[in-house]
Backbone atoms as SQL, in Angstrom:
CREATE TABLE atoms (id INTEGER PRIMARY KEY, chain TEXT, resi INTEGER, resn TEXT, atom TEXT, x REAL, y REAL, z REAL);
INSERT INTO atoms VALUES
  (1, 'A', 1, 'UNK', 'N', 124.986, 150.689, 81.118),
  (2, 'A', 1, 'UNK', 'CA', 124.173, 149.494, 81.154),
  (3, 'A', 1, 'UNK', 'C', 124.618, 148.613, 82.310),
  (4, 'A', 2, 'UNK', 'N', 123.517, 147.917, 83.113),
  (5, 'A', 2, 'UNK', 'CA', 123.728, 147.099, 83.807),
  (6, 'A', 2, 'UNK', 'C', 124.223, 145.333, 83.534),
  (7, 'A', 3, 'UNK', 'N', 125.299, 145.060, 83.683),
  (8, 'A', 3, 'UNK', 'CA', 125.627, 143.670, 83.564),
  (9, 'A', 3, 'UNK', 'C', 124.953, 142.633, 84.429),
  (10, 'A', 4, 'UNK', 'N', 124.120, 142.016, 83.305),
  (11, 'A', 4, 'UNK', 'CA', 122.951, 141.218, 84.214),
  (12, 'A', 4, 'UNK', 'C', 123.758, 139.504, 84.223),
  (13, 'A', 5, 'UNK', 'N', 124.777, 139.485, 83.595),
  (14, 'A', 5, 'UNK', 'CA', 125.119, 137.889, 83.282),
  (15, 'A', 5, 'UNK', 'C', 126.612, 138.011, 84.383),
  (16, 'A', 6, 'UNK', 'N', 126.478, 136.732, 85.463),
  (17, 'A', 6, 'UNK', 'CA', 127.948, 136.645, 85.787),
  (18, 'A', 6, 'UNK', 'C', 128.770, 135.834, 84.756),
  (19, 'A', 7, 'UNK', 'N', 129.617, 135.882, 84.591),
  (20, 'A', 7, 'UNK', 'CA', 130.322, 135.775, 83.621),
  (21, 'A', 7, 'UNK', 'C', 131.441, 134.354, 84.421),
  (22, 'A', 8, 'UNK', 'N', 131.421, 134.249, 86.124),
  (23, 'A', 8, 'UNK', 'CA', 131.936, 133.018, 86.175),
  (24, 'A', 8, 'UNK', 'C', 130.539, 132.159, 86.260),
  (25, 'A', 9, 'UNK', 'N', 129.665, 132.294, 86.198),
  (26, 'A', 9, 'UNK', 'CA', 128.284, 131.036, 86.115),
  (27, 'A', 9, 'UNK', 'C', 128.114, 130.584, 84.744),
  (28, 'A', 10, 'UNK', 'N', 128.467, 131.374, 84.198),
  (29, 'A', 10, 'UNK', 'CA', 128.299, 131.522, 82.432),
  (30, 'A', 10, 'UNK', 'C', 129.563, 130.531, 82.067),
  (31, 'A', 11, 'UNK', 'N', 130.876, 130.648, 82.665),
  (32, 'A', 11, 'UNK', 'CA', 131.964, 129.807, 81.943),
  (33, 'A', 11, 'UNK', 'C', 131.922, 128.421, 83.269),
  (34, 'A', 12, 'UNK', 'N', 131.340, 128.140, 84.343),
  (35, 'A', 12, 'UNK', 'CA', 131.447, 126.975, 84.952),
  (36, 'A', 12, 'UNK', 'C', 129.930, 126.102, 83.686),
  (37, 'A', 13, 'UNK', 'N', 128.929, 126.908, 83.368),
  (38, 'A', 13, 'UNK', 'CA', 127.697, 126.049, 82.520),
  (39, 'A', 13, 'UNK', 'C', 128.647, 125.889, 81.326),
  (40, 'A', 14, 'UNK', 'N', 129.649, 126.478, 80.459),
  (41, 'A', 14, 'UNK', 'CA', 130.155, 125.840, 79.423),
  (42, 'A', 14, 'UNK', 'C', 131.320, 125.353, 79.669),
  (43, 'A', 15, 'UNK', 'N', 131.924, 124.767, 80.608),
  (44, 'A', 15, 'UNK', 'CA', 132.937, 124.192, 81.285),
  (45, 'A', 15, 'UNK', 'C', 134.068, 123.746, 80.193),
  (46, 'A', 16, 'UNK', 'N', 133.709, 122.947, 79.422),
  (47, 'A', 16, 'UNK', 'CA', 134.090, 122.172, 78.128),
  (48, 'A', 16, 'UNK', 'C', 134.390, 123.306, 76.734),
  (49, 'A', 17, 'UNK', 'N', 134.295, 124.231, 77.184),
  (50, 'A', 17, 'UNK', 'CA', 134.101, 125.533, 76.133),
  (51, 'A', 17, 'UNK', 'C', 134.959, 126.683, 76.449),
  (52, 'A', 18, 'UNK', 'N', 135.613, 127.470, 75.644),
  (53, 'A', 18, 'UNK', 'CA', 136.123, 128.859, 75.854),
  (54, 'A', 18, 'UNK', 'C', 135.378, 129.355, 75.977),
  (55, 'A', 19, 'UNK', 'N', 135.002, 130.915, 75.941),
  (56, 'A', 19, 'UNK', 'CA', 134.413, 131.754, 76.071),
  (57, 'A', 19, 'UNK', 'C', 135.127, 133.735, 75.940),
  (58, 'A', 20, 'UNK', 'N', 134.959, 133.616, 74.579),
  (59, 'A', 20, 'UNK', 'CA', 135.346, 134.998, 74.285),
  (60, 'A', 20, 'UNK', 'C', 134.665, 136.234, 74.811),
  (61, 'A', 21, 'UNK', 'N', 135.547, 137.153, 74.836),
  (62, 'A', 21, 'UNK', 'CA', 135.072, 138.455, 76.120),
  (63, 'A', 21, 'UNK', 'C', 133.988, 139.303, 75.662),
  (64, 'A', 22, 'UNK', 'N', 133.524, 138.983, 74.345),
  (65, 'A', 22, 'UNK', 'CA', 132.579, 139.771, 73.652),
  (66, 'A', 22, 'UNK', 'C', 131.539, 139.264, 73.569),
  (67, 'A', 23, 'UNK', 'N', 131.346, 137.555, 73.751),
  (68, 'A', 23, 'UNK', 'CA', 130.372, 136.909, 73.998),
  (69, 'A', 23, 'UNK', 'C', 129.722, 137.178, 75.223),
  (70, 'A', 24, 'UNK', 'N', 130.212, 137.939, 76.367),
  (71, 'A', 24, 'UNK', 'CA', 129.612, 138.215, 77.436),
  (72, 'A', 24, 'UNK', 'C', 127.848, 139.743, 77.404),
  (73, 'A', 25, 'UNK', 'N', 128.816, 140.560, 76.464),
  (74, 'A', 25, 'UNK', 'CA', 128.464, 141.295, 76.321),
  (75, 'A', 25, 'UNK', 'C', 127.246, 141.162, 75.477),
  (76, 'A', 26, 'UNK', 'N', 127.121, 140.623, 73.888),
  (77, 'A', 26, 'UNK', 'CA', 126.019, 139.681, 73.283),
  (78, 'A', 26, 'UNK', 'C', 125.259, 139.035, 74.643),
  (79, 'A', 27, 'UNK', 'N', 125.735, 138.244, 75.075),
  (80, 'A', 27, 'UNK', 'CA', 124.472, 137.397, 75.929),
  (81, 'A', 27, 'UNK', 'C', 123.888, 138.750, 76.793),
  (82, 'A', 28, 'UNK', 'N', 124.479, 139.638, 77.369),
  (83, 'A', 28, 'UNK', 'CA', 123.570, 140.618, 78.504),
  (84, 'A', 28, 'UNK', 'C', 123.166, 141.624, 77.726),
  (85, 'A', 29, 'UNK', 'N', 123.340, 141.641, 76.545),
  (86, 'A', 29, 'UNK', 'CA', 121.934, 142.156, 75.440),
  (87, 'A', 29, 'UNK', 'C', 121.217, 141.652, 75.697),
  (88, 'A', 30, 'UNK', 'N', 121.345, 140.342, 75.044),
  (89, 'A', 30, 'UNK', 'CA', 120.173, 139.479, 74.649),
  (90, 'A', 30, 'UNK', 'C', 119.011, 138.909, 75.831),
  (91, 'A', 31, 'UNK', 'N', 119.558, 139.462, 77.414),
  (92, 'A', 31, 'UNK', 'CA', 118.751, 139.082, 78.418),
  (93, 'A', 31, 'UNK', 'C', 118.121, 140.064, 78.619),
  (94, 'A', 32, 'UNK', 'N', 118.681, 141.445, 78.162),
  (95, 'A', 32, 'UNK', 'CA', 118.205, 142.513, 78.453),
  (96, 'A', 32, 'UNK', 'C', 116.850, 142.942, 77.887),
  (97, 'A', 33, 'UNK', 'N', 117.418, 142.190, 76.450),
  (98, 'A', 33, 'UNK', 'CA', 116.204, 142.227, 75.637),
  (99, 'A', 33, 'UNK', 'C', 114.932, 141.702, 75.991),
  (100, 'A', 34, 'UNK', 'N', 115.483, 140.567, 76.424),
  (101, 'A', 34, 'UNK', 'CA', 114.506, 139.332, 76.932),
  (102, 'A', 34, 'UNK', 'C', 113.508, 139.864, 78.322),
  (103, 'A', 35, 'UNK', 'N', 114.184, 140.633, 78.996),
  (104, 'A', 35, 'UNK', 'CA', 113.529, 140.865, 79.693),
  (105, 'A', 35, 'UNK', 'C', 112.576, 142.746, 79.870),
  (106, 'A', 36, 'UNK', 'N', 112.870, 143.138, 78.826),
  (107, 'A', 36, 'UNK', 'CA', 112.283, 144.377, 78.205),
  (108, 'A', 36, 'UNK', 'C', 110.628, 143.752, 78.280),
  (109, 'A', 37, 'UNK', 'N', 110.758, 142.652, 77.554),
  (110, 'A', 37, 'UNK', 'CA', 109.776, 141.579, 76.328),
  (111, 'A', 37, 'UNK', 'C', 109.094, 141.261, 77.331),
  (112, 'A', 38, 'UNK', 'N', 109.439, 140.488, 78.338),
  (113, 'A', 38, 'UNK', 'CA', 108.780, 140.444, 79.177),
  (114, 'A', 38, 'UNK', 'C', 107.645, 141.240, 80.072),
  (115, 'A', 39, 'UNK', 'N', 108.635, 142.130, 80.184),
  (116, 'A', 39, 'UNK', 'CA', 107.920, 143.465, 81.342),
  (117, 'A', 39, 'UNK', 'C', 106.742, 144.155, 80.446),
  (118, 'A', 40, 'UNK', 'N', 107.199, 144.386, 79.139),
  (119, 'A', 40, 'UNK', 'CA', 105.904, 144.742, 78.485),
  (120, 'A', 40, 'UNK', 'C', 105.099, 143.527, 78.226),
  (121, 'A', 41, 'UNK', 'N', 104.947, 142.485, 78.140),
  (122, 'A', 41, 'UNK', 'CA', 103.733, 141.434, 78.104),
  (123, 'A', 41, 'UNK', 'C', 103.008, 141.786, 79.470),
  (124, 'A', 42, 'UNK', 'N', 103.746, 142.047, 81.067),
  (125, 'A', 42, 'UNK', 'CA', 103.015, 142.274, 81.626),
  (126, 'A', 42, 'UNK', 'C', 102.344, 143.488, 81.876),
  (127, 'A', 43, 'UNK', 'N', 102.962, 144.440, 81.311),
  (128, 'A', 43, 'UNK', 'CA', 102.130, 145.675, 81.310),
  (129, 'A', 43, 'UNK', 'C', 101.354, 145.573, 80.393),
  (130, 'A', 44, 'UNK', 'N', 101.012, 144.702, 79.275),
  (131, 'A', 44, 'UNK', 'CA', 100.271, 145.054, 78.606),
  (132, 'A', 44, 'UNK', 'C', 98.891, 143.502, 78.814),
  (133, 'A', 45, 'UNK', 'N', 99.547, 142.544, 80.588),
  (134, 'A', 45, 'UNK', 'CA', 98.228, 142.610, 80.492),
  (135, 'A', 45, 'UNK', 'C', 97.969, 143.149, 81.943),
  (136, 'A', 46, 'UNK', 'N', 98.094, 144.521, 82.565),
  (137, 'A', 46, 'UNK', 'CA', 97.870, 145.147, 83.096),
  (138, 'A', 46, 'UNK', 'C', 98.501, 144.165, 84.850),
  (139, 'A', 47, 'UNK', 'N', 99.991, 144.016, 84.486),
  (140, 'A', 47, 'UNK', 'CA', 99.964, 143.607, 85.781),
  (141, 'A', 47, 'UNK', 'C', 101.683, 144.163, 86.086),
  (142, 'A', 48, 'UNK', 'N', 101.497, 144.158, 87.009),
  (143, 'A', 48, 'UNK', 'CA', 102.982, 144.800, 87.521),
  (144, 'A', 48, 'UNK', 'C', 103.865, 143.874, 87.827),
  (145, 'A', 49, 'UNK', 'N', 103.971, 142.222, 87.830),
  (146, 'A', 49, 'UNK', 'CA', 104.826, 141.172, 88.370),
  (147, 'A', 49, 'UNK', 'C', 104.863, 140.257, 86.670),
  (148, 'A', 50, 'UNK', 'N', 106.331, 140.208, 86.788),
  (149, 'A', 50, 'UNK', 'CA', 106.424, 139.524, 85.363),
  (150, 'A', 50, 'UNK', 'C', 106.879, 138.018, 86.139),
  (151, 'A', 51, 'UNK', 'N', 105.727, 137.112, 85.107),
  (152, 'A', 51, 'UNK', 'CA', 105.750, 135.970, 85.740),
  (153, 'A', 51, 'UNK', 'C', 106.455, 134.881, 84.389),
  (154, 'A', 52, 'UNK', 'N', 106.452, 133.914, 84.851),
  (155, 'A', 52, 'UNK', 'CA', 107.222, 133.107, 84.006),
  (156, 'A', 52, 'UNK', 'C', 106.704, 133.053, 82.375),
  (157, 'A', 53, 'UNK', 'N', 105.576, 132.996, 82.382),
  (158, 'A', 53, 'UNK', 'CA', 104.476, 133.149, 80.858),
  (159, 'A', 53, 'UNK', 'C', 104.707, 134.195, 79.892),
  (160, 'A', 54, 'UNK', 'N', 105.617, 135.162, 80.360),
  (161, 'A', 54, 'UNK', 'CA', 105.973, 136.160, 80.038),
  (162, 'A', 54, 'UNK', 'C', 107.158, 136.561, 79.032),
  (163, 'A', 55, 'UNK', 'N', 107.692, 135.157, 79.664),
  (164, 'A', 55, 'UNK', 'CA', 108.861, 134.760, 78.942),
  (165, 'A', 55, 'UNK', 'C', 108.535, 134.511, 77.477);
């Protein structure tokens, strides 16, 4: 799997926060997912560019 989250952008946005090493891994699921979701909204409305609506 591709690691879609940097992981120092991720701990400078929770600055004030730890950040456990497994939480990295959860979040680049969860984008992965996110962006599965996406790509099929636009294939399914017949377009090849996933645009923000998609989200």
């Amino acid at each position: 799997m591709v690691d879609l989250i940097v992981q120092s952008a991720v701990k400078e946005q929770l600055d004030q926060m730890n950040v456990s090493a497994d939480f990295y891994d959860s979040l680049d699921d969860e984008v992965a997912d996110l962006l599965a979701d996406a790509a099929r909204r636009a294939e399914d409305n017949d377009r090849k560019t996933v645009q923000s609506r998609d989200l």
